[in-house]
N, C-alpha and C positions, 0 to 999 in steps of 0.2 A: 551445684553442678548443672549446666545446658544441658536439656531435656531435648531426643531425639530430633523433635521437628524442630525447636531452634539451631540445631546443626545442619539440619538439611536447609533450613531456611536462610543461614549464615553461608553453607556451602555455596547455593543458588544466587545471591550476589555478591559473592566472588567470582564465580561463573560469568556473570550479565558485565560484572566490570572490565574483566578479562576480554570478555565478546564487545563491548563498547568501544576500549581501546582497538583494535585490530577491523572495526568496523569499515566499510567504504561506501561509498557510493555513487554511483555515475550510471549515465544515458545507455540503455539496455541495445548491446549490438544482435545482429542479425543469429548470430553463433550462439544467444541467450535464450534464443524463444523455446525452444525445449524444456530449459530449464522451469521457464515461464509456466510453461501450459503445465509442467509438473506443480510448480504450486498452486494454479487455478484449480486444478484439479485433488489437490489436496484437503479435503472438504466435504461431507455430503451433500450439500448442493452441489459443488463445481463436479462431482465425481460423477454426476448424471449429466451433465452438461459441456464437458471442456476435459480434451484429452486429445495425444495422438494421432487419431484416427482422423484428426481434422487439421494437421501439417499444415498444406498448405493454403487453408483458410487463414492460419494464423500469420503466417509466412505477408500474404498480401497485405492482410491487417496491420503489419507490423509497417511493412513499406511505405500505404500511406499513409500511418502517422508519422512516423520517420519525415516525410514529404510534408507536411503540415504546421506552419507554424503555429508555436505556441502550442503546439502538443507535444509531450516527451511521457515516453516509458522508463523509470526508473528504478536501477535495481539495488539491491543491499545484500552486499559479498561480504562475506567472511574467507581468509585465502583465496581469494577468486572464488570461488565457490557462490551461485548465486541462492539467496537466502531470503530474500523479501522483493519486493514487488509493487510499483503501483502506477496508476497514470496519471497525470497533473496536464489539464490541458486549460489555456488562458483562455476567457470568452469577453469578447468585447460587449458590452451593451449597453441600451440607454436607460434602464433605469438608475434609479439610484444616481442619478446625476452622473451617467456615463459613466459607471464605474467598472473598471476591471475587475473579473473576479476569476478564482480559481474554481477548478471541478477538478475532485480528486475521485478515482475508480479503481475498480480491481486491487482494492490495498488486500496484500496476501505475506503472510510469513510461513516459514516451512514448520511443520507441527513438530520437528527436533528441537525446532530453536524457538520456539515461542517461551515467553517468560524471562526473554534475558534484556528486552526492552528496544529492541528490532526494530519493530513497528512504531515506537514512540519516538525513537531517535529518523525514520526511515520518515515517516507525518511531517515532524520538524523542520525534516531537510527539503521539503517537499512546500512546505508554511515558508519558510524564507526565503525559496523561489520564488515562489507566488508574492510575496510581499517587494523583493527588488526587481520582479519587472511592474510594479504598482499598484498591485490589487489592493481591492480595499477589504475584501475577508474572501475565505476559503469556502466551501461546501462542498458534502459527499453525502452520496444515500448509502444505505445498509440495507439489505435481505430482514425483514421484522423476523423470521427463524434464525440469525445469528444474536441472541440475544448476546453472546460474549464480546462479539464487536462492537453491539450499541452501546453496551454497559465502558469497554475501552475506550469509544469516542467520547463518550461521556465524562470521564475521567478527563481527558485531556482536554475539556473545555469545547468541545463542541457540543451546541444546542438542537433538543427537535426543535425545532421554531414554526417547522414546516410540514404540511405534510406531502408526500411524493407518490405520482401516479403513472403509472405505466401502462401503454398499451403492447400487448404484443401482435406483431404483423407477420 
């Protein structure tokens, strides 16, 4: 006889297959950012840093990406409902023998729906962007306090290779 947590672990993808099929994805409109800054802010990092109160900072932010090629806000709806989150912007450069490469940021899923594989199908969709307009690999930094995202990328085949330095101004 299935012992509790294999039912709840048996339940949970049925759940994620359920959520997989009905899954979408597309270019986050103007009518999303809300939605947005609620997942950014779903987080104890983003809960200190990213909310409401800062409308229409987000607002312009959004505009000129919107206006920038090779940058797109993407989002991952469940019935319309927006559910995941992230930015994929193309960077031309000359290393690496001119290679295009992708920069992925802000990857965020709503803490309802995590675990039903969001974020992995939402990367994916985001990886085959980046790969048909030519890139030759992807890269994204993580916060070193979200260990469960570095532990996720890691899963999924991304490397620390690097290490990442920020100033703030």
């Amino acid at each position: 006889m299935p012992q509790p947590d294999q039912n709840a672990s048996k339940a949970k993808r049925s759940v994620a297959s359920s959520a997989a099929s009905a899954l979408g994805f597309r270019e986050a409109r103007r009518e999303d950012i809300p939605a947005i800054v609620a997942l950014l802010a779903d987080d104890a990092l983003g809960a200190n840093r990213d909310g409401p109160q800062l409308m229409t900072n987000y607002l312009s932010a959004w505009e000129a990406m919107a206006a920038q090629k090779g940058n797109a806000l993407i989002v991952a709806t469940l019935s319309e409902e927006v559910v995941g989150v992230l930015q994929l912007t193309l960077i031309p450069g000359l290393s690496r023998g001119g290679m295009l490469r992708g920069q992925i940021e802000s990857v965020r899923v709503s803490s309802k729906h995590r675990g039903y594989r969001i974020g992995q199908q939402l990367l994916a969709h985001a990886i085959d962007i980046a790969r048909s307009a030519g890139c030759g690999l992807v890269q994204l930094t993580s916060d070193k306090q979200r260990t469960d995202a570095l532990r996720f990328y890691a899963q999924l085949g991304f490397v620390a290779s690097h290490e990442g330095l920020k100033l703030t101004l």
